[in-house]
ZAMARGU-4260 file (C-alpha; in steps of 0.2 Angstrom, whole numbers, plus 5000, padded with zeros to 4 digits):
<rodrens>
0) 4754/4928/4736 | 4766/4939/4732 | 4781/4932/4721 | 4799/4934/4729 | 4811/4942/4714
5) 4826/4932/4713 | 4835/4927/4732 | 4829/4942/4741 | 4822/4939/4759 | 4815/4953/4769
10) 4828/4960/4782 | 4833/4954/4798 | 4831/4967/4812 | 4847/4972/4820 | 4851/4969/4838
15) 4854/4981/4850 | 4872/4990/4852 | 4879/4980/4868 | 4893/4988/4867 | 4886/5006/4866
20) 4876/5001/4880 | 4890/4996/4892 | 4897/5010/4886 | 4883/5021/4890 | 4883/5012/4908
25) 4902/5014/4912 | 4907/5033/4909 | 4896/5040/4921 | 4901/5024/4937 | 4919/5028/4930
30) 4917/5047/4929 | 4909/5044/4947 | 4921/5032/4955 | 4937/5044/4949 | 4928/5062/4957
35) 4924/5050/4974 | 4943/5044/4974 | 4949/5059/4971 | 4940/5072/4979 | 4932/5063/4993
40) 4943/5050/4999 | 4960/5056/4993 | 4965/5067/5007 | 4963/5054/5020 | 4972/5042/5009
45) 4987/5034/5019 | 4999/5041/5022 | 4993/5057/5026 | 5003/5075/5022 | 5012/5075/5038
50) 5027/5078/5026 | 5034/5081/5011 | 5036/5064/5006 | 5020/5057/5014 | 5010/5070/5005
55) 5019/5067/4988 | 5015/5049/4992 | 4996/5052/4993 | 4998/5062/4978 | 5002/5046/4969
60) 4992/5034/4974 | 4977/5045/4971 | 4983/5047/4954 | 4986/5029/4952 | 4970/5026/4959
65) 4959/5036/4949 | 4969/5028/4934 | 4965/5013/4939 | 4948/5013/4944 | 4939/5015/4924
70) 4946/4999/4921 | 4939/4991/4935 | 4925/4999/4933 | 4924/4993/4915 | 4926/4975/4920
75) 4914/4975/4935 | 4899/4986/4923 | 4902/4972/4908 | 4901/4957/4920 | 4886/4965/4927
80) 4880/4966/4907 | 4883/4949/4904 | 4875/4942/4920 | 4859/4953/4917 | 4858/4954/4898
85) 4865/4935/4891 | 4861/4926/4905 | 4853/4909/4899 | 4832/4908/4899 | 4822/4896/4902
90) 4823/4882/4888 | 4836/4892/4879 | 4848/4876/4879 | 4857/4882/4860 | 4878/4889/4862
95) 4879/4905/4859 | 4885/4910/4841 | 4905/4906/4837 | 4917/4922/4839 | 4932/4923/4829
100) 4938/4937/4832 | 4938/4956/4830 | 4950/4968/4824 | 4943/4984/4829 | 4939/4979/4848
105) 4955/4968/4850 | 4965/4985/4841 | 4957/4997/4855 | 4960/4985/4869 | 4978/4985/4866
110) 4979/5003/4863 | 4969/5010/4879 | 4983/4995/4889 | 4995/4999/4881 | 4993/5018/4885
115) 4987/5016/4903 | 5003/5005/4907 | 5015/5017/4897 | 5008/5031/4907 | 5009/5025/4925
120) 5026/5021/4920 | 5031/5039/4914 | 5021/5048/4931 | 5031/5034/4942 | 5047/5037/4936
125) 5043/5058/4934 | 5038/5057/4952 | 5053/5045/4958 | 5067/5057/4949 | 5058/5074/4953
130) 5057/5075/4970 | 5071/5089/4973 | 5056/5099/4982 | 5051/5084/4993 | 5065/5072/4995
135) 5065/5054/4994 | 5056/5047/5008 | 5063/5029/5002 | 5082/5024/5006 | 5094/5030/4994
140) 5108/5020/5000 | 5125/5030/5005 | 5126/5043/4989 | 5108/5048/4987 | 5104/5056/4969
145) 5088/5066/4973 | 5089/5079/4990 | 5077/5094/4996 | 5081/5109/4985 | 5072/5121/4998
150) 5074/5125/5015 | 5089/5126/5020 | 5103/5114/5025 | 5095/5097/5033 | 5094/5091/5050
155) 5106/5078/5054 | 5097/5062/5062 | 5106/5043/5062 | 5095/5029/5066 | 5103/5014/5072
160) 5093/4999/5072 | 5098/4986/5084 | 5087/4972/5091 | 5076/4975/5095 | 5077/4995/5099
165) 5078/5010/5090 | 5090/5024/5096 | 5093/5042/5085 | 5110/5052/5085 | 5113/5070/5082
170) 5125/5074/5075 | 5125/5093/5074 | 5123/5093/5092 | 5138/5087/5099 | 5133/5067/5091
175) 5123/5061/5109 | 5111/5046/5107 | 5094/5046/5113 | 5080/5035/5111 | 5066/5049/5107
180) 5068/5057/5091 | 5062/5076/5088 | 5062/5084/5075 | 5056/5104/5070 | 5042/5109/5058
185) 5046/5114/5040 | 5065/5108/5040 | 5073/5096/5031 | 5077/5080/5039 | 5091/5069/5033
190) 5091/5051/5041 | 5106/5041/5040 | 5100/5022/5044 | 5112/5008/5047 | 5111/4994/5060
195) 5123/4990/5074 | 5118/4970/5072 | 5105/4963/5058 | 5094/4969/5045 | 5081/4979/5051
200) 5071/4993/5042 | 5065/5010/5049 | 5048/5013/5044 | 5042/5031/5052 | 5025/5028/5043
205) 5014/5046/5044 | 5032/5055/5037 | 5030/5043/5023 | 5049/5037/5026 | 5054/5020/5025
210) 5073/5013/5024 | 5081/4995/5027 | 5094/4997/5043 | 5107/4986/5035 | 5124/4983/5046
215) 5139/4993/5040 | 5126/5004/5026 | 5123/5020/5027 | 5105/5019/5020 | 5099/5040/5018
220) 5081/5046/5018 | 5075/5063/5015 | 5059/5073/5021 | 5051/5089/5028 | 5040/5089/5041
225) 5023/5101/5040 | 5015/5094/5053 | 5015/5095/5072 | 5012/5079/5081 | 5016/5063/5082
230) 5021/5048/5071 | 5025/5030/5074 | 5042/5021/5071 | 5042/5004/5067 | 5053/4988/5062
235) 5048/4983/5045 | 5057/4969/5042 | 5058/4952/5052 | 5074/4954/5065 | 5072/4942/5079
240) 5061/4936/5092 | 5054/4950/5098 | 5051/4961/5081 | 5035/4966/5084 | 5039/4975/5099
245) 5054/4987/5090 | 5042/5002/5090 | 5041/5019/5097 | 5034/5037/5094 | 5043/5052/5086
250) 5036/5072/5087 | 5036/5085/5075 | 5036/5100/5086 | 5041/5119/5084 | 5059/5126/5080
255) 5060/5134/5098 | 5055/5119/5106 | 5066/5108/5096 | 5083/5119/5100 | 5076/5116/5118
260) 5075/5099/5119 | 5092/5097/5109 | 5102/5110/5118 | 5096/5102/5136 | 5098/5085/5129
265) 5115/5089/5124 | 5119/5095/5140 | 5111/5081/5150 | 5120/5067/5141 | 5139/5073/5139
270) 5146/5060/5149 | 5139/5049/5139 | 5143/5055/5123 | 5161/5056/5130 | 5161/5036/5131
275) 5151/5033/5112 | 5162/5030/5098 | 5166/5046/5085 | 5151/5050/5076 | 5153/5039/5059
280) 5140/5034/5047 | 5142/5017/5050 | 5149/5006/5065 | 5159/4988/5066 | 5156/4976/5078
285) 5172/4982/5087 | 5163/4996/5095 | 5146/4989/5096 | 5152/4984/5117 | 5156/5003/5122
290) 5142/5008/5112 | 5130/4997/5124 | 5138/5003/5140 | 5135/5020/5136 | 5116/5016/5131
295) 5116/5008/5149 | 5124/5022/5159 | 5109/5033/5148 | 5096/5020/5154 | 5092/5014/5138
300) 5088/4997/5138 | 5090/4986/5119 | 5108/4985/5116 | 5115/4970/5107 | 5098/4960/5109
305) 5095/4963/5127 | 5080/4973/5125 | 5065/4961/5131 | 5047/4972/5136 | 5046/4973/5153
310) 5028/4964/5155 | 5038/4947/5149 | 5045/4936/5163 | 5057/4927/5152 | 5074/4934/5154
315) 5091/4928/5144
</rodrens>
C-alpha cells in the first residue's frame, strides 16, 4: 500500500466554469437579439419616421432597446442555466453548498449597472436637449427652449381642444378655424395647444407629437413632416364622457396643395373668422360663447361640450 507523506491527499478535480459557460451561451443570443432589434425590427418600430420627431423617436427606442436587451438576455440564458444544469436529481435531497459572497462578481455587476443606467441617462438627456434639427415633438409649455434650426420659418397651427372636438387655427392665414388640419411636406410645424374648457391632450401619434391642451396654456410642439399621408389625432387624456370619441385625421400633403386648401379655406370662411375672437395664444371663458357660434355658423359640431357622435340617440 502506498504510505501517504504527511496530510497530502490526491487532488480534487475542478468543476466546470458555469460562469464561462453562460458566458459563452449569452454573447452570441445577445449579439443576435441586438442586430434583430436593430436591423430588423427597428424601422417599423412605432412611431414611424413620418417626421422629424417621430423618427427621432424611433431612433431612441431602438437605441434603448438594443441597450436593454443583453441584460435581458443575460437573465433569461442564466435562468435557463440554472433550470437545466442545477436542477435537483433524483435522490439528490442535500442543499446546495453556502455562498457568502463574492467580490469580483458583486464588483462587475455593479460596474456594468452602474454603466448601463449612467448611459441611458446621458443619450436621454443628449437627445431631449439636441433636437434644434428635429424639434421637440413633446409640449414645451409657452417659452419653448429647443426649436427647428433648419427649414425656414414654421407654420403656424393652434390646436384648441374642447370637448369633445378638436378644431385647428391658422394663424398666418387670416387666423380661420377649421376642423381638418393640413399641413405641407418638409416644413416646420409649430403647434400652439391650449383648451377652450378642460384638460385634454393632443396626441397626433405618426408625427410623434404629443402635448396636454391645458385651459389658459399655451402648450408648443415642434416638428417637420417628411411624409405624405395621413396621421390620426387623438385625446390622450380623460376629458369627459365621450372621450374616446375626440379623434380625427390630419394630412401631410405637398406645398402647392397646402397653399390651395389654405388660400380657398381662407376665402371660404371669412365671415366666420369676422365673428371669432382676435387670434391669441390662449382664450378666457368670456369668449368661449362667440367662439361656439362661429363654429356653428361653420357647421362644426363640439363646442362647449355639445359634441355627441351622431350614431347615439341620447341628446343633452
Amino acid at each position: 500500500m502506498a504510505a501517504v507523506v504527511g496530510d497530502q491527499r490526491p487532488a480534487e478535480s475542478a468543476g466546470p466554469n458555469h460562469g464561462l459557460r453562460i458566458f459563452l451561451i449569452w454573447l452570441p443570443v445577445a449579439l443576435a437579439v441586438d442586430l434583430l432589434l436593430y436591423f430588423v425590427y427597428g424601422p417599423h418600430m412605432p412611431p414611424g419616421t413620418m417626421s422629424t420627431s417621430a423618427a427621432s423617436q424611433q431612433f431612441d427606442i431602438k437605441v434603448m432597446a438594443v441597450m436593454a436587451a443583453p441584460v435581458m438576455a443575460f437573465v433569461l440564458v442564466y435562468a435557463a442555466y440554472a433550470l437545466i444544469v442545477w436542477r435537483r436529481r433524483e435522490g439528490d435531497d442535500e442543499d446546495g453548498p453556502a455562498i457568502y459572497g463574492h467580490t469580483r462578481i458583486q464588483a462587475t455587476w455593479i460596474t456594468i449597472s452602474t454603466v448601463i443606467v449612467l448611459s441611458l441617462a446621458a443619450f436621454g438627456t443628449y437627445e431631449l436637449a439636441w433636437p434644434g434639427f428635429a424639434g421637440a415633438g413633446a409640449g414645451e409649455g409657452p417659452a419653448p427652449i429647443w426649436k427647428p434650426t433648419s427649414g425656414g420659418p414654421p407654420l403656424q397651427i393652434q390646436v384648441i381642444a374642447q370637448q369633445w372636438r378638436f378644431t385647428y387655427r391658422y394663424p398666418q392665414f387670416g387666423g380661420f378655424e377649421t376642423n381638418i388640419l393640413e399641413m405641407p411636406i418638409n416644413r416646420p410645424v409649430q403647434f400652439n395647444v391650449t383648451s377652450l374648457d378642460v384638460i385634454h391632450d393632443f396626441w397626433a401619434y405618426q408625427l410623434g407629437v404629443k402635448a396636454d391642451a391645458n385651459p389658459g396654456v399655451n402648450n408648443v410642439a415642434f416638428t417637420t413632416p417628411r411624409q405624405l399621408g395621413s396621421f390620426t389625432v387623438r385625446c390622450n387624456e380623460l376629458c369627459g364622457l365621450w372621450h374616446g370619441a375626440m379623434f380625427n385625421y390630419g394630412h401631410v400633403v405637398t406645398d402647392s396643395q397646402f397653399m390651395s386648401w389654405a388660400s380657398t379655406t381662407e376665402t371660404q370662411l371669412a365671415s366666420v373668422t369676422a365673428m371669432l375672437p382676435p387670434y391669441s395664444t390662449t382664450y378666457d371663458p368670456t369668449v368661449v360663447p362667440s367662439i361656439n357660434k362661429a363654429m356653428a355658423k361653420a357647421g362644426i359640431a363640439g363646442a362647449n361640450g355639445y359634441y355627441y357622435p351622431p350614431n347615439d340617440p341620447v341628446q343633452p
